[in-house]
NUPA-416881 format. One line per 3 residues: number of its first residue (from 0); for each residue x, y, z of C-alpha. Coordinates in steps of 0.25 Angstrom, whole numbers, plus 2048, in hexadecimal, padded with zeros to 3 digits. Layout:
! residues N
NUM) X:Y:Z ~ ...;
//
This chain:
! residues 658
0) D27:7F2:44D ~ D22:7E5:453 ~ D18:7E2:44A;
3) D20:7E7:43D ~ D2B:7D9:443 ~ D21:7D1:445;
6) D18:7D0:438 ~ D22:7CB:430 ~ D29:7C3:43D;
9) D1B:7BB:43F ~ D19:7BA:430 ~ D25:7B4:430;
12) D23:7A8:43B ~ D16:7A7:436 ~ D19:7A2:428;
15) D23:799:42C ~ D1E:78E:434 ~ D24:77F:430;
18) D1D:77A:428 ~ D2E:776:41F ~ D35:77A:42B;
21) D42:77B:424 ~ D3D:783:418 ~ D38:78E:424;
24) D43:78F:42C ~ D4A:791:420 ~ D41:79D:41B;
27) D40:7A3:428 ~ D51:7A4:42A ~ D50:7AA:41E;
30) D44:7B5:41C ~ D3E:7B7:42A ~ D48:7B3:437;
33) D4F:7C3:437 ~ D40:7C9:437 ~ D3D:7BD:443;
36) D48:7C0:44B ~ D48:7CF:44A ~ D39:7CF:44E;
39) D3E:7C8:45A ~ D49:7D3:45E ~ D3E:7DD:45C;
42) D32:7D6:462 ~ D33:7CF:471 ~ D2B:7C5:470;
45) D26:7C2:480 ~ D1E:7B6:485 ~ D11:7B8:48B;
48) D10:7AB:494 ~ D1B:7A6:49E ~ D1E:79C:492;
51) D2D:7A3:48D ~ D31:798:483 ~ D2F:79D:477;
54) D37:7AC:47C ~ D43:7A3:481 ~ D42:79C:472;
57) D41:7AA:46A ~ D4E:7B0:472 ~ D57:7A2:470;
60) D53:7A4:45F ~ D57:7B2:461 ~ D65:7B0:468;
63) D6A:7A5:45E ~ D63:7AE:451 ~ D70:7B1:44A;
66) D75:7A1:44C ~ D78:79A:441 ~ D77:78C:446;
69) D6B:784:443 ~ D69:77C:44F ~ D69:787:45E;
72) D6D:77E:46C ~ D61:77D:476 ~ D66:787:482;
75) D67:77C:48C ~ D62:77D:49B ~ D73:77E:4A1;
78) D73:78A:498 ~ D68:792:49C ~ D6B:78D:4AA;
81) D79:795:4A8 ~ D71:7A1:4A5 ~ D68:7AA:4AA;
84) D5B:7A6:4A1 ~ D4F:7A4:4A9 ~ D47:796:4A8;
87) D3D:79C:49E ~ D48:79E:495 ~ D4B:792:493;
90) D48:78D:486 ~ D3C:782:486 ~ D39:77D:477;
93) D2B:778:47D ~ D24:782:475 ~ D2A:77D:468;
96) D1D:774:461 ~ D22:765:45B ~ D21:769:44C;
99) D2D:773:44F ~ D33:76A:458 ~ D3D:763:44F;
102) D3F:76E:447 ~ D44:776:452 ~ D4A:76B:45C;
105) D4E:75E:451 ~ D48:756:45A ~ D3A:74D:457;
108) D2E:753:45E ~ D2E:745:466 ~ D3B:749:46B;
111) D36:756:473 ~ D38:752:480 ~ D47:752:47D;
114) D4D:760:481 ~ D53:765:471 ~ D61:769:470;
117) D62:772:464 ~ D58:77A:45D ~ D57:77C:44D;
120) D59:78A:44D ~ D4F:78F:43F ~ D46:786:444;
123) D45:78B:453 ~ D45:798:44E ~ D3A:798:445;
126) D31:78E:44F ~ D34:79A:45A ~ D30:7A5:450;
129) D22:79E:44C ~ D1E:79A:45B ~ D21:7A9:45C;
132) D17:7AD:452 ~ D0C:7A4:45A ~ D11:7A8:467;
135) D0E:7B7:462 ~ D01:7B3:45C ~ CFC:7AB:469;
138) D00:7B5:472 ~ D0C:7AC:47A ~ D16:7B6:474;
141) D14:7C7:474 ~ D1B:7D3:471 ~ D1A:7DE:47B;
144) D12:7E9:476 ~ D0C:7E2:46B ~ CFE:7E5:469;
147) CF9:7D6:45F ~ D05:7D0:466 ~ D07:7D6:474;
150) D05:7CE:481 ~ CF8:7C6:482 ~ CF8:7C8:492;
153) CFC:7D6:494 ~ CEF:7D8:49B ~ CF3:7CE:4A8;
156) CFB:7D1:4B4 ~ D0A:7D2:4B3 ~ D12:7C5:4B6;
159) D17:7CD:4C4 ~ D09:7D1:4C6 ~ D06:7C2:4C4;
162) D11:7BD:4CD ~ D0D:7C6:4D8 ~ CFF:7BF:4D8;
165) D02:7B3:4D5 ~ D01:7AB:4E2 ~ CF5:7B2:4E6;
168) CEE:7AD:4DB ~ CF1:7A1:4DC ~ CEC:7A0:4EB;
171) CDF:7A9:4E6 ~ CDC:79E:4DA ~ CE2:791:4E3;
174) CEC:78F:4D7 ~ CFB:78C:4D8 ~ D04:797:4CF;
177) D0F:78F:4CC ~ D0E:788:4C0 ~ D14:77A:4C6;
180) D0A:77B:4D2 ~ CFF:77E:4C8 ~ D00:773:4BC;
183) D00:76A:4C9 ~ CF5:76D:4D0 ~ CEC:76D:4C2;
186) CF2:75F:4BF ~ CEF:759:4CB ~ CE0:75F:4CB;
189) CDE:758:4BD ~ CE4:74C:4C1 ~ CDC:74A:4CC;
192) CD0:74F:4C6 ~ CD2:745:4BA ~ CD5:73A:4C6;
195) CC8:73C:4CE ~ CC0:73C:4C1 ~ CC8:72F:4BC;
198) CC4:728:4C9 ~ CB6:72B:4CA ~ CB4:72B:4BD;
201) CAE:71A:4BE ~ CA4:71E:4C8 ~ CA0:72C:4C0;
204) C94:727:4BA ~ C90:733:4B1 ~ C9C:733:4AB;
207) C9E:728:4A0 ~ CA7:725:494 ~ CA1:725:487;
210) CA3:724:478 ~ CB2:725:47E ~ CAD:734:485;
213) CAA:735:492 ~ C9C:73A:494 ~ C95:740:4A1;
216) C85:73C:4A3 ~ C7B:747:4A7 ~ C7A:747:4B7;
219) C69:748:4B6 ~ C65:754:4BE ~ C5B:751:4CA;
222) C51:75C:4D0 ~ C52:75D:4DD ~ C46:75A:4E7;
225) C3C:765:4E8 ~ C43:76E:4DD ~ C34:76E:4D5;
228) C2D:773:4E2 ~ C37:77D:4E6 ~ C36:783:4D6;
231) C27:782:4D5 ~ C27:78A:4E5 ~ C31:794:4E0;
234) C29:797:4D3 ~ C1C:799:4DA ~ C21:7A2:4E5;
237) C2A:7AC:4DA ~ C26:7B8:4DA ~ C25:7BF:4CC;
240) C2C:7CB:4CB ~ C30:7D6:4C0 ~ C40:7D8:4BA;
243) C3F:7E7:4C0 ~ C3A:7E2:4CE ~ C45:7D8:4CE;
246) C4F:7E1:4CC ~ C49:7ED:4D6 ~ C47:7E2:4E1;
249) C57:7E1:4DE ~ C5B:7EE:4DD ~ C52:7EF:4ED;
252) C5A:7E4:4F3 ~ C68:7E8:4EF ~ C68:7F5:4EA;
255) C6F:7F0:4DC ~ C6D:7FC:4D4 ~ C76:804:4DE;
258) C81:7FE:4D5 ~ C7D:807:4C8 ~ C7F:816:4C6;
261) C84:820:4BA ~ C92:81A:4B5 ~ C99:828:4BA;
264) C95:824:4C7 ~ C8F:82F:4CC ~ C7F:82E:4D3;
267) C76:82B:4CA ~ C6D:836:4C5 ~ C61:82D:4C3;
270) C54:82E:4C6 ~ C4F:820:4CB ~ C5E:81B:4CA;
273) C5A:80D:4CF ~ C4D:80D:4C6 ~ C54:80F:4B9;
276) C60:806:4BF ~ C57:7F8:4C0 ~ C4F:7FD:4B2;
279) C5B:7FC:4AB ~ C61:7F0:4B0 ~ C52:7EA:4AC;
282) C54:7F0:49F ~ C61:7EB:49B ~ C62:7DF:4A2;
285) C55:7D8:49D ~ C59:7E0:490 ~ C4D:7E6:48C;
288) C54:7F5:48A ~ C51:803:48D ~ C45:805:484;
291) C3F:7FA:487 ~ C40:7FA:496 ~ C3D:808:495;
294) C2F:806:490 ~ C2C:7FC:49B ~ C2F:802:4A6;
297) C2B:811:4A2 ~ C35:816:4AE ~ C40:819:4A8;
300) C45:81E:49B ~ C4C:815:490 ~ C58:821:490;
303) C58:81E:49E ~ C5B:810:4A0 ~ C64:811:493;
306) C6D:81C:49C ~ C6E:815:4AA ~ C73:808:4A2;
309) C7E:812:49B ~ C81:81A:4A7 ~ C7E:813:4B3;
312) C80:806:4B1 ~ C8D:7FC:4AC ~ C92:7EE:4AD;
315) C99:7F0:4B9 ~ C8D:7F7:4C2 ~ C85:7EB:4BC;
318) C8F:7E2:4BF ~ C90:7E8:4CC ~ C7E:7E5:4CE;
321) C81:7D7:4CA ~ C8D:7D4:4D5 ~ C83:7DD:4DF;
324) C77:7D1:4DC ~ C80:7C7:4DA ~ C85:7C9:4E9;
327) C78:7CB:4EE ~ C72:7BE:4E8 ~ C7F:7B9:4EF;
330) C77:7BA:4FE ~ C6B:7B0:4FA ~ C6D:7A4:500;
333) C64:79D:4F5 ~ C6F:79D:4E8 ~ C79:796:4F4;
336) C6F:78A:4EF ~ C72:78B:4E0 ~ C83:78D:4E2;
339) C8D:793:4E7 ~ C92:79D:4E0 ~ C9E:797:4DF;
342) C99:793:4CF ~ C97:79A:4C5 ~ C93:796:4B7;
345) C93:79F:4A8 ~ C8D:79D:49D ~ C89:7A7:492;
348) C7A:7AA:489 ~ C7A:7B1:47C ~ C73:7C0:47C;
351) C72:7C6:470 ~ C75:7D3:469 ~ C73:7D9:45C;
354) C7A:7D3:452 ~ C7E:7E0:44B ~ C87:7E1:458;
357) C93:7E1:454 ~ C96:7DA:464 ~ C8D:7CF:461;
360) C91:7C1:45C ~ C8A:7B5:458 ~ C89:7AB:461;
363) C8A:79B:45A ~ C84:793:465 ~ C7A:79E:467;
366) C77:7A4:45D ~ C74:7B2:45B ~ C7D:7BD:45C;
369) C7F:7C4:46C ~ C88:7C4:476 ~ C8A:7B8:482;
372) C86:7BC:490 ~ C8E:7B4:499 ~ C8A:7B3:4A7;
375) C92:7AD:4B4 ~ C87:7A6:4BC ~ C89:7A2:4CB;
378) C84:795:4CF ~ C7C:79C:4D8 ~ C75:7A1:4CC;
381) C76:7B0:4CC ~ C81:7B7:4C1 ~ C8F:7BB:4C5;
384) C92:7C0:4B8 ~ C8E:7C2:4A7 ~ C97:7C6:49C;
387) C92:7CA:48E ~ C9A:7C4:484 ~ C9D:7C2:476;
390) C98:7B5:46F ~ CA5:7B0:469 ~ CAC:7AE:474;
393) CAF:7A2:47B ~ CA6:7A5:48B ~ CB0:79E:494;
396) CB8:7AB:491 ~ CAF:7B4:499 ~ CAC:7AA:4A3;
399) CB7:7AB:4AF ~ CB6:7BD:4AC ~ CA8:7BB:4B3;
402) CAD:7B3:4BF ~ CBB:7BD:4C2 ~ CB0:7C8:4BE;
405) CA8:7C5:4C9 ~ CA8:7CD:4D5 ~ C99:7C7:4DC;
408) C9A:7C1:4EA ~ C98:7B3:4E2 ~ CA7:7AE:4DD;
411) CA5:7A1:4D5 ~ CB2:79A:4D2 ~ CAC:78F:4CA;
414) CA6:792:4BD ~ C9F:78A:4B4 ~ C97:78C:4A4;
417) C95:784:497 ~ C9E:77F:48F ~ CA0:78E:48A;
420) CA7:78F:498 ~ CB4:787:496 ~ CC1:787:48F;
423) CD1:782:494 ~ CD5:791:495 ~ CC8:795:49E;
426) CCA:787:4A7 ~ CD9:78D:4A8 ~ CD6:79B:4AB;
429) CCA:797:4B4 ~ CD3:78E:4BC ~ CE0:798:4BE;
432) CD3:7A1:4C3 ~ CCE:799:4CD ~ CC1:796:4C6;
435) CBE:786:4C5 ~ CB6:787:4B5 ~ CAC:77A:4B5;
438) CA6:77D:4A7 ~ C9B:774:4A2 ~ CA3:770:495;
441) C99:768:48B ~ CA2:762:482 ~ CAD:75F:48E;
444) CB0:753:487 ~ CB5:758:47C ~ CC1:75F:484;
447) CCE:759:487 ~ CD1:754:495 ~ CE0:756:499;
450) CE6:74C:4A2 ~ CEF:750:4AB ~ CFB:74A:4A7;
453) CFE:741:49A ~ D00:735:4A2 ~ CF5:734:4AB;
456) CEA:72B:4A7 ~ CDC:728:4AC ~ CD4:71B:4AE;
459) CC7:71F:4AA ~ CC8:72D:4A4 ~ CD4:72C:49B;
462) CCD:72E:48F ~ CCA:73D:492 ~ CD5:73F:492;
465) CDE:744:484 ~ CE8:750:48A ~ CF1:754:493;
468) CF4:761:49A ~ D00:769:496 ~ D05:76E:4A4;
471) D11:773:4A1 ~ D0A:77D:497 ~ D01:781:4A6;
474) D0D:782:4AF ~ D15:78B:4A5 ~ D07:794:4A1;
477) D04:792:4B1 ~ D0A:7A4:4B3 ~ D03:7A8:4A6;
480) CF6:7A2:4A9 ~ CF5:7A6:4B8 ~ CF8:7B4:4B3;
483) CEB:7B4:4AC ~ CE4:7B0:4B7 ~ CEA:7BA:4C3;
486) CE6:7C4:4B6 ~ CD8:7C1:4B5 ~ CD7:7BF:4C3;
489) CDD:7CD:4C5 ~ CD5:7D5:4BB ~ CDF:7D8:4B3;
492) CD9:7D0:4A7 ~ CCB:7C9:4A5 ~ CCA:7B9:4A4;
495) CC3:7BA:495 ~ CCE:7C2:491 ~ CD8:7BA:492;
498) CD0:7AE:48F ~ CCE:7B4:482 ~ CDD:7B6:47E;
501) CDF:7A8:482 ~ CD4:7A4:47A ~ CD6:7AB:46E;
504) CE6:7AA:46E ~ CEC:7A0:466 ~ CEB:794:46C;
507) CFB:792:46C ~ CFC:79C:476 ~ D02:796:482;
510) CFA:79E:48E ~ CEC:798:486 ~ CF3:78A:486;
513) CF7:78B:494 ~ CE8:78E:49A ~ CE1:784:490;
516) CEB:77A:495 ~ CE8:77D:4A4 ~ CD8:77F:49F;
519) CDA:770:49A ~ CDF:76C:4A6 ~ CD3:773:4AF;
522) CCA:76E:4A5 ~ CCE:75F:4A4 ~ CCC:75F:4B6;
525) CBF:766:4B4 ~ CBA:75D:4AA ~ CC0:750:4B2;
528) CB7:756:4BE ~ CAB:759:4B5 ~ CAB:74B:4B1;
531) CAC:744:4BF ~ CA2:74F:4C7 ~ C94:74E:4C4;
534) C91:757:4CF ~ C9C:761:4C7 ~ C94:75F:4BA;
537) C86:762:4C1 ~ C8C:76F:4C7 ~ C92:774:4B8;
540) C85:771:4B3 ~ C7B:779:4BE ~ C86:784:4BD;
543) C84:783:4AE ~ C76:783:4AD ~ C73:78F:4B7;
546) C7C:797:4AD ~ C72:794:4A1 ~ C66:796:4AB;
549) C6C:7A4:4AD ~ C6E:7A6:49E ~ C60:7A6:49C;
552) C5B:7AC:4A9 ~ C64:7BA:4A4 ~ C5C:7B8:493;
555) C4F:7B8:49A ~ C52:7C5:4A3 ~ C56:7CC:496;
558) C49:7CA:48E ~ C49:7D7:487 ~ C4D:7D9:479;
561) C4F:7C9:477 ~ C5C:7C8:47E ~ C64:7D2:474;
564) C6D:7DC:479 ~ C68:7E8:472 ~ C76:7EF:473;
567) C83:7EE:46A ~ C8B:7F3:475 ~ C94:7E8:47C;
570) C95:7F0:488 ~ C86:7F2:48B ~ C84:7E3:486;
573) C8C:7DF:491 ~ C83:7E9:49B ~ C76:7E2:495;
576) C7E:7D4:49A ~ C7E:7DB:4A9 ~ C72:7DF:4A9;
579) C6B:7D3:4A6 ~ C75:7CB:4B0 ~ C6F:7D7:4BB;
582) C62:7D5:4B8 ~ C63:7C4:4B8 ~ C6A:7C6:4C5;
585) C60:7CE:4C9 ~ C54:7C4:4C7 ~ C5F:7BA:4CD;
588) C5F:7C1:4D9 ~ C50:7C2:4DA ~ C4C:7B5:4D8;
591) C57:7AF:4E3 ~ C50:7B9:4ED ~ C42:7B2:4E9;
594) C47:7A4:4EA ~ C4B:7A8:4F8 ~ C3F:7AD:4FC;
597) C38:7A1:4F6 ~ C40:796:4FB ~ C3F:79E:509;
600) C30:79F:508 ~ C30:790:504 ~ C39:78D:510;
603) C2E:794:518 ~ C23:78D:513 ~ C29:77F:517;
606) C30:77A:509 ~ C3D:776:50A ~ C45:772:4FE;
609) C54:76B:4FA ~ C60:773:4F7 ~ C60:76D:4EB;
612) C52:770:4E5 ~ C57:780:4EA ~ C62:77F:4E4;
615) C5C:77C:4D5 ~ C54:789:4D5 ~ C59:793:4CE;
618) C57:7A3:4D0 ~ C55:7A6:4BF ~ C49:7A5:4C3;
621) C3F:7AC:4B7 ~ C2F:7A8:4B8 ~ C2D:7B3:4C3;
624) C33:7BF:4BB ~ C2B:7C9:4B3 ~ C35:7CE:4A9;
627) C2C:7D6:49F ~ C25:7E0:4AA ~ C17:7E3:4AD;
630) C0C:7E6:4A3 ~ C00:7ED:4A5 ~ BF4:7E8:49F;
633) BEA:7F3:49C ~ BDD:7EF:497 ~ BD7:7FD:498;
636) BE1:803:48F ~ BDA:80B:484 ~ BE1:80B:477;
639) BDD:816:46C ~ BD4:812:462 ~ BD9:80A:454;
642) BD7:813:448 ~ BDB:80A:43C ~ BD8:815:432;
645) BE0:81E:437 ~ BE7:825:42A ~ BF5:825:42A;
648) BFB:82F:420 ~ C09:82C:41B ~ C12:837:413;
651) C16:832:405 ~ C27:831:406 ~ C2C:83B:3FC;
654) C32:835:3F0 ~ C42:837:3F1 ~ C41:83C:3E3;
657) C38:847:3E4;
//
């Protein structure tokens, strides 16, 4: 019934917008108002945000459908004060853009600031009924039950479940939850932070104005004292090892492969269960294959690694092996010199897939059709987490899923990545979440900076500025958007889900204006920060680069088949991803446990070296690893003897004919 209504009702909205205002009124009273009208009676039309102006709007055109008078009185605030109607239902024309205004009002757009006392009834009608089509197309209106036009945020928690946890969350994320308390806490944080960087903004010598853009000079990177030596005196001392030693000297230190076992979870009826467990991990995770890995290491059966990665292993049990190392790398004392596991940086590299698959898409700036593999790298090096994603989307989707996915011992709250990393809603969502996002944004001055209010100017960094924030938007959304955020936080809903709604929701919808006004004003105090801390911009940029270096240290582990997934399945794609973040993790692991020994045996020795040159090693450490296994070379072998004349007879293929 409701989608018999709302065909003709939308197609009549929809072909009315004013371009002769009279002319459509005019039509609309005529042909298409009954059909309008009665599609409202039969269709409640619900807000999906906390903003209720439009409802309160469609329920005054509906008490005064039968009047006959062109002009309908503004309900006043004596008379709704002499009734029981609550504060949302008062009627607020804010919503109403200034192409209708003097239709609606007969006041000039100019004159907005003045309170309207009567409204032009066919014009308010119609201008109701169109904002009802684009409110049901963005989402910010819904029918209950509707599958193309029901509630957008069904899947978070309940506004009582929302108000129970409330305050909690707001001590848990150090937030204030009302909206007044909120809007003046971000706008006090921008103006100081455009303040400080006003003020120091003379002495800040990196930092210049010009070609009328401000413009920030490379800081040149020094090498600290004694770093040559140390890396020369690691280099010599490293002990080569082979992939399968590495990962059995694991499996003898922490027992990691106690984690796997058949999916029913009964004992595994193996023979040489942890055997086969490490040969498949080599065999997926430096993805070389069954067949492949099979002919090498003669042990075991290409059907046989084949079954323990259908039957014995999933992305949780490897997901579970990766927080056991991860938590166990945890207890060196040497990555304490490269972070504190309080940062955490992403960044994605390109593998591909066959292009037949019908998952696979073509990436433009790489090239090449595949899927992206997007890792969260601590700033102490080693991996907290990797998603396999498509290639059309935006990354900075999937980027806060692996921080509120991750269960290791190391919790970053600050995250950093590319430019790829950033956008207002991600800066919104990030902040609502207690996660400070500090992006390295290449083209960051081409974004907008937002001052804080419209009549607050700077002395020297005035011209950044060309925006201001709309707070009121913040304060009225504030309920909505931190209903998201006790969601994610919850599990009821993931971060990329609902990232992708607001991403790929009209952009009229006033939940996606509401957090890009918020991300705006994040962004603009982080940018003014960026500017004014070259110590900031050095760690952005180390955080940065150790994501890259990761990026390539996980391509060379997977050497086998040139880096293409050989599967069309998006579910064992996404194994493959695991397994090669195992086995990375792995050699990680390893090569920390060798600079320990090393640096301990230097110590011994009587060389003694700064924190600094420590702290620019790096455990992706490559030179000492045998990758392709041992060969034999057997000079003794005897071949059989060539026969070149050897007849070859070949049956003549019988002619289809005869």
């Amino acid at each position: 019934m409701h989608r018999v209504l709302l065909a003709p009702a939308l197609y009549a909205v929809d072909s009315f917008f004013p371009t002769q205002p009279q002319k459509t009124v005019r039509s609309v009273d005529k042909s298409h108002r009954a059909t309008l009208f009665r599609f409202l009676e039969v269709v409640p039309l619900q807000s999906s945000t906390q903003d209720h102006h439009l409802e309160v709007a469609i329920r005054l055109i509906q008490q005064h459908r039968t009047a006959r008078s062109t002009w309908l009185d503004v309900p006043t605030a004596e008379a709704n004060e002499s009734t029981t109607t609550s504060p949302a239902e008062t009627l607020d024309l804010s919503w109403i853009p200034a192409k209708w205004w003097k239709l609606v009002t007969g006041q000039a757009a100019s004159q907005r600031s003045v309170p309207p006392q009567q409204l032009h009834r066919p014009s308010f009608e119609l201008c109701v009924f169109s904002h009802i089509l684009l409110a049901l197309q963005s989402g910010d209106l819904y029918m209950a039950g509707s599958a193309e036009y029901g509630d957008d945020y069904s899947q978070l928690v309940t506004w009582d479940e929302y108000h129970a946890q409330r305050e909690a969350y707001g001590q848990q994320v150090n937030l204030p939850v009302e909206p007044k308390a909120f809007v003046q806490q971000v706008q006090q944080w921008l103006e100081s932070s455009a303040t400080t960087t006003d003020e120091a903004f003379p002495a800040n010598t990196q930092v210049v104005w010009k070609d009328e853009r401000l413009t920030i000079r490379r800081q040149p990177r020094q090498r600290p004292a004694g770093l040559t030596q140390l890396e020369t005196l690691v280099a010599e001392r490293l002990t080569p090892v082979h992939l399968l030693d590495v990962l059995t000297d694991k499996e003898v230190w922490l027992n990691w492969t106690r984690y796997f076992g058949p999916i029913s979870g009964h004992e595994a009826k193996l023979d040489s269960p942890v055997g086969r467990y490490l040969a498949t991990i080599f065999c997926y995770g430096c993805n070389i294959g069954p067949s492949q890995t099979a002919r090498a290491l003669r042990t075991f059966d290409r059907k046989q690694l084949a079954w323990v990665n259908q039957r014995h292993m999933t992305e949780e049990t490897l997901q579970t092996a990766i927080r056991a190392i991860i938590n166990a790398y945890n207890r060196f004392a040497l990555p304490k010199f490269w972070g504190t596991g309080r940062r955490a940086s992403v960044d994605g590299t390109k593998w591909d897939i066959y292009e037949n698959n019908l998952l696979a898409e073509y990436h433009i700036r790489y090239g090449g059709y595949g899927g992206i593999g997007y890792y969260h790298v601590s700033d102490t090096y080693i991996a907290l987490f990797s998603h396999f994603i498509p290639c059309g989307v935006w990354e900075a989707v999937f980027m806060l899923d692996g921080l509120l996915n991750n269960t290791s011992e190391i919790q970053p709250d600050t995250i950093h990545g590319d430019t790829q990393a950033q956008s207002a809603t991600v800066f919104a969502l990030a902040y609502l979440l207690g996660i400070t996002l500090m992006p390295r944004i290449r083209n960051w001055k081409a974004l907008t900076f937002y001052r804080p209010t419209r009549a607050v100017r700077y002395q020297h960094i005035d011209g950044l500025f060309s925006d201001t924030i709309n707070w009121h938007l913040i304060e009225t959304h504030l309920p909505d958007m931190l209903r998201v955020a006790v969601s994610i936080k919850g599990g009821t809903i993931k971060a990329s889900t609902i990232l992708r709604k607001l991403g790929t929701n009209s952009r009229k919808n006033k939940l996606y204006q509401a957090f890009h006004e918020l991300g705006c004003a994040v962004r603009t105090g982080f940018l003014l920060q960026y500017i004014h801390d070259a110590d900031l911009r050095s760690t952005i940029q180390a955080a940065t680069n150790k994501s890259e270096a990761f990026n390539g240290f996980v391509q060379w582990l997977a050497f086998g088949d040139d880096g293409t997934l050989a599967t069309n399945s998006r579910d064992e794609q996404r194994k493959r991803i695991q397994y090669n973040h195992l086995v990375a993790n792995t050699l990680i692991f390893y090569n920390v446990f060798e600079l320990t020994r090393i640096l301990h045996d230097l110590n011994q020795q009587g060389y003694a070296f700064e924190p600094e040159a420590i702290a620019e090693l790096s455990p992706y450490l490559t030179q000492h690893v045998n990758r392709f296994g041992l060969y034999h070379l057997d000079l003794q072998r005897q071949p059989q003897a060539i026969h070149y004349d050897v007849p070859i007879s070949m049956k003549r293929p019988q002619d289809p004919l005869e």
